[in-house]
C-alpha positions in Angstrom: -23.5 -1.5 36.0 -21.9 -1.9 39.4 -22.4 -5.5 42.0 -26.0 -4.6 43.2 -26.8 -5.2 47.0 -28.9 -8.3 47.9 -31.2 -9.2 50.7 -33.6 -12.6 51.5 -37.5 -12.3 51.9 -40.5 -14.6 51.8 -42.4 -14.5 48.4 -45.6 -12.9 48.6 -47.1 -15.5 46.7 -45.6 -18.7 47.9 -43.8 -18.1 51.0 -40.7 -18.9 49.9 -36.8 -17.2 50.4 -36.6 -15.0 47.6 -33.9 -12.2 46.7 -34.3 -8.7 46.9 -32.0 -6.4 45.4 -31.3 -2.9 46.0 -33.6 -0.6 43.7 -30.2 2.0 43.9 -27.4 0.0 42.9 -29.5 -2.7 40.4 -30.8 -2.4 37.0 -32.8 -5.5 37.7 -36.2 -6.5 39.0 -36.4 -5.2 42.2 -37.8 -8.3 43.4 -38.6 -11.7 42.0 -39.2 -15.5 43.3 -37.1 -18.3 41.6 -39.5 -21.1 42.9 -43.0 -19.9 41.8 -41.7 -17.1 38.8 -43.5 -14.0 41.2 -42.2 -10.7 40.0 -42.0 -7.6 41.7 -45.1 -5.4 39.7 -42.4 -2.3 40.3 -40.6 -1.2 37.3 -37.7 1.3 36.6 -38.8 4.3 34.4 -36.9 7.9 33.3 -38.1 10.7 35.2 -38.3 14.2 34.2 -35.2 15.0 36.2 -33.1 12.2 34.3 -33.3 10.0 37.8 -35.0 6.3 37.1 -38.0 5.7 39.7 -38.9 2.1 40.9 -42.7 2.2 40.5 -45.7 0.3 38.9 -47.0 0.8 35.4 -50.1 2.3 36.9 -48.0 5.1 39.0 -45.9 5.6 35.9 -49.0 6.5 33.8 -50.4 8.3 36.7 -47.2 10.5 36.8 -47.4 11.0 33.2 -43.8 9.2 32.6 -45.2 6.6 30.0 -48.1 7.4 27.2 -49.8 4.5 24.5 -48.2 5.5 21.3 -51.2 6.4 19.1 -50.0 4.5 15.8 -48.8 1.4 17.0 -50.3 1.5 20.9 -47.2 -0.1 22.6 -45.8 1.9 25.3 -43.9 5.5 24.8 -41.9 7.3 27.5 -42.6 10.8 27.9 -39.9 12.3 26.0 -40.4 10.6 23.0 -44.1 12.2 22.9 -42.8 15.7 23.5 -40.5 15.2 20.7 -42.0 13.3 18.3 -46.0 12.6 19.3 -45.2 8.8 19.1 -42.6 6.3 19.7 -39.3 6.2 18.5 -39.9 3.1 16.7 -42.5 4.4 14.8 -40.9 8.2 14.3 -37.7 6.4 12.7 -39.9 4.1 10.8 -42.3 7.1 9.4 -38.3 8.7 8.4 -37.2 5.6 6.2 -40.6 5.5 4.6 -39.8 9.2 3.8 -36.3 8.2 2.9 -37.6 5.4 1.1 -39.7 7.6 -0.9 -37.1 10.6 -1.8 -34.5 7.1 -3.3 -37.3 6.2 -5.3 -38.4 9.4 -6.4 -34.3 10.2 -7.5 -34.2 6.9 -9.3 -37.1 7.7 -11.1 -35.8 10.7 -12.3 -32.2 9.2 -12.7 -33.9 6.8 -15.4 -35.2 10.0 -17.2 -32.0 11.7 -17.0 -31.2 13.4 -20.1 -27.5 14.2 -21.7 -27.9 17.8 -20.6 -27.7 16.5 -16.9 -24.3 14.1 -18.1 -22.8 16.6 -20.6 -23.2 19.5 -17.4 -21.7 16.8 -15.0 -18.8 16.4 -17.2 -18.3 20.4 -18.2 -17.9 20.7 -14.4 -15.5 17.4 -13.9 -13.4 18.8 -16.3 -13.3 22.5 -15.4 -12.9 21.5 -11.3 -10.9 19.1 -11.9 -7.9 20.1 -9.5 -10.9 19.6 -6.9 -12.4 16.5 -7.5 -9.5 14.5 -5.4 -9.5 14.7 -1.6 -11.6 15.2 1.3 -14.3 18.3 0.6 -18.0 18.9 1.2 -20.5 19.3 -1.5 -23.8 21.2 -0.7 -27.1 21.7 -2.8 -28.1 25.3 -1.8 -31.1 27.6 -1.9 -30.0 31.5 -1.2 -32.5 33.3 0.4 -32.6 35.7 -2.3 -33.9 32.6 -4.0 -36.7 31.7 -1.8 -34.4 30.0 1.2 -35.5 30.2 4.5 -32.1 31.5 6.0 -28.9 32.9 4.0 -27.8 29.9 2.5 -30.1 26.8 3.3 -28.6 23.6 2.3 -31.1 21.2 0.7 -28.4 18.7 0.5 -24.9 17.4 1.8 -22.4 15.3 0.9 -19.2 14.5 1.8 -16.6 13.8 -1.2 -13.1 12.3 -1.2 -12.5 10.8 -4.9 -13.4 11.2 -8.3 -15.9 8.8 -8.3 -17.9 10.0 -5.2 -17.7 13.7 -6.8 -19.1 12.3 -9.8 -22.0 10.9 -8.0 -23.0 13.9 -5.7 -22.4 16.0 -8.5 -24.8 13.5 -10.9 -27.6 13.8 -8.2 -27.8 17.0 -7.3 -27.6 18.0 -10.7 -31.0 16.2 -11.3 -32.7 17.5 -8.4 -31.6 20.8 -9.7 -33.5 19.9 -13.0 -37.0 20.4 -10.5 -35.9 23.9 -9.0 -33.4 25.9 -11.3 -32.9 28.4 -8.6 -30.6 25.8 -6.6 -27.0 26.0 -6.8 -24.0 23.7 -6.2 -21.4 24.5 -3.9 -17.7 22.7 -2.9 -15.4 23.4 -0.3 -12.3 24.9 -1.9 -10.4 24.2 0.7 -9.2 20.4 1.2 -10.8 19.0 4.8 -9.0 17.6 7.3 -10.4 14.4 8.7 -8.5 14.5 12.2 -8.7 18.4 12.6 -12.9 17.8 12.1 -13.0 15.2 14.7 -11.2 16.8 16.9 -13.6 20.2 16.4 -16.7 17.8 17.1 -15.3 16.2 20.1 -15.2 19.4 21.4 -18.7 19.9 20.7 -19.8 16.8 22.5 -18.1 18.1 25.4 -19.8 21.4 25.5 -23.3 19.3 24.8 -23.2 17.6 27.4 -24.1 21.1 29.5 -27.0 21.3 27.2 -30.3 21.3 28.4 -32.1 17.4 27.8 -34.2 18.2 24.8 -31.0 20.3 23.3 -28.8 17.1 23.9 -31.2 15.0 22.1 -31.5 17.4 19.0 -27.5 17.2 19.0 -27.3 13.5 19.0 -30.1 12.6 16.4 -28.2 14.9 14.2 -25.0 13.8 14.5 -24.5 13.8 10.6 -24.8 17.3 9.9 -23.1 18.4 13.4 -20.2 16.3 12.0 -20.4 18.0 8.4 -20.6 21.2 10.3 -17.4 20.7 11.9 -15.9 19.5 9.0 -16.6 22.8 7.7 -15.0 25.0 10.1 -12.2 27.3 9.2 -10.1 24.8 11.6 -10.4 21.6 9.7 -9.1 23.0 6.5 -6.2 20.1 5.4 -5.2 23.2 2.8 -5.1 27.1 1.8 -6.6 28.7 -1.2 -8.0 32.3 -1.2 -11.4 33.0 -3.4 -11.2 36.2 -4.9 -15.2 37.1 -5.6 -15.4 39.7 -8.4 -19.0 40.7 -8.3 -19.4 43.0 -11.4 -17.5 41.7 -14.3 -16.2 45.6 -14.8 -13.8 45.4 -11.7 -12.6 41.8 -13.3 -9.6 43.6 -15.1 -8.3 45.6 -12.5 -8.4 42.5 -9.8 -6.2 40.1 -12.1 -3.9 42.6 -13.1 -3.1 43.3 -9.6 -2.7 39.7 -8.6 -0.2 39.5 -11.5 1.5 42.4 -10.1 1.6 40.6 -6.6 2.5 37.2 -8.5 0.0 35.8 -7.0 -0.6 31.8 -9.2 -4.6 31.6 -10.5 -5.3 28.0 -9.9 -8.6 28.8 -11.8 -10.9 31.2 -12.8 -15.0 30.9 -14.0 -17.7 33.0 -14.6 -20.6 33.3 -11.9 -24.8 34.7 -12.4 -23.0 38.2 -12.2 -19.6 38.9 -12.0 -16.9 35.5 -11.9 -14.6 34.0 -9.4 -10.8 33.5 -9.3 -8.9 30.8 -7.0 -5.5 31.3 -6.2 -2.8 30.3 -3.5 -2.8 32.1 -1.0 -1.1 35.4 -0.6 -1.1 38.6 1.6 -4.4 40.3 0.9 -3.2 43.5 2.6 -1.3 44.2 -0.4 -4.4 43.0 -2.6 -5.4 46.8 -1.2 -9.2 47.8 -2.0 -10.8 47.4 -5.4 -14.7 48.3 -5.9 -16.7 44.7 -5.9 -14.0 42.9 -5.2 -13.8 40.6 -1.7 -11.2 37.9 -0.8 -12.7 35.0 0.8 -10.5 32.8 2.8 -12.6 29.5 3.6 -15.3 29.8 0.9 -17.1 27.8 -1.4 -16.8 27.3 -5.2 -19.7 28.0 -7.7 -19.9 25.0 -9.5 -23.2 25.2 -10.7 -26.5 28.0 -10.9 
């Protein structure tokens, strides 16, 4: 906040000097007396044009820019009712009480977890082992095949970068899987880059702040998931591995016998709902050449559980 510009007046109340300061340059009461506590009945509020306006409560509410919020009755500005229908205070309250509840609801059902949940948990530690180190993403997905509202619509997100993290994620989603069996569990099987997603979300910010108010808004409040997306992109891999997706177990043959031709290395290999997967380093898929229900997949996700 810049030096705001002051001038001297008589009180309205008393009579007295008082300062005055410029309603442009000043963040402060426009106007208030020292010796008797009189304040200035004008107040700075957010127009619809992003530009504050020095007005009285009662213009404010005649103008629409401030609303009673109807749970707690304090005052709302008129953004926060478009988006939300009451204050912020109370919106992000009425969030951790749903927050609250979905903890309490997974502890529940952690206390009732059974050894299929831990001996799955470990099958999968074991068989992804060579993933479970570094930075990678972990998502809880519905397909829309499945009952998803989009392609793949991620329940869940987490972002992994030990053992001991992957071990968690994998533990929870695991028992939320136990309410809808049609979930699956994905991971990034390429290593993220920390600096590479920052970089790709700075960018973002930058192109946000052309974005309409209400679009800027919806950016910022989810900043999690706009990170995660980032993170994400093909440009913040930290490593290469190419997924080979064998969709009809009948083509499996062929598509390893041609990688051995190429002398391409497996890193690993499992079987999927209907066909079966095969991670390797990374080669040229030109001379891969085409085999029926075979696709290679350059930044894709591994199946770790359906």
């Amino acid at each position: 906040m810049g030096d705001h510009i002051t001038s001297f007046v008589a009180c309205p109340k008393c009579g007295k000097e008082t300062e005055q300061h410029d309603a442009s340059s000043s963040l402060l009461w426009s106007w208030n007396c020292e010796s008797c506590g009189w304040n200035d009945p004008k107040d700075y509020y957010e127009g619809r044009d992003n530009v504050l306006e020095l007005i009285t409560k009662e213009e404010a509410i005649a103008k629409g820019l401030i609303f009673d919020c109807p749970d707690c009755k304090e005052r709302m500005t008129w953004w926060e009712k478009e988006d939300f229908g009451k204050c912020i205070c109370c919106n992000q309250d009425e969030e951790e009480k749903e927050e609250k509840k979905k903890r309490n609801l997974l502890n529940e059902t952690s206390c009732k977890e059974n050894f299929s949940v831990l001996e799955e948990k470990e099958r999968i530690m074991k068989l992804f082992s060579e993933f479970t180190h570094n930075l990678r993403i972990m998502f809880l997905i519905l397909r829309h095949a499945d009952g998803g509202a989009s392609n793949n619509t991620k329940i869940a997100k987490r972002i992994v970068s030990s053992p001991e993290e992957f071990g968690e994620a994998l533990k929870n989603f695991l028992i939320q899987r136990q309410g809808n069996p049609l979930l699956r569990i994905y991971l990034s099987a390429n290593a993220r880059d920390f600096k590479k997603g920052v970089r790709k979300f700075k960018y973002e910010m930058l192109d946000a702040d052309d974005f309409e108010d209400k679009s800027k808004r919806a950016f910022y409040f989810g900043i999690k998931d706009r990170f995660i997306g980032c993170l994400s992109q093909p440009c913040s891999q930290a490593d290469s591995r190419f997924l080979i997706d064998v969709d009809n177990l009948a083509s499996m043959g062929e598509a390893e016998e041609k990688l051995k031709e190429l002398g391409v290395e497996v890193v690993i290999k499992y079987r999927t709902r209907h066909g079966a997967h095969i991670i390797t380093e990374p080669f040229n898929p030109n001379l891969f050449g085409q085999i029926k229900d075979v696709e290679i997949k350059k930044n894709a996700l591994l199946l770790l559980s359906y």
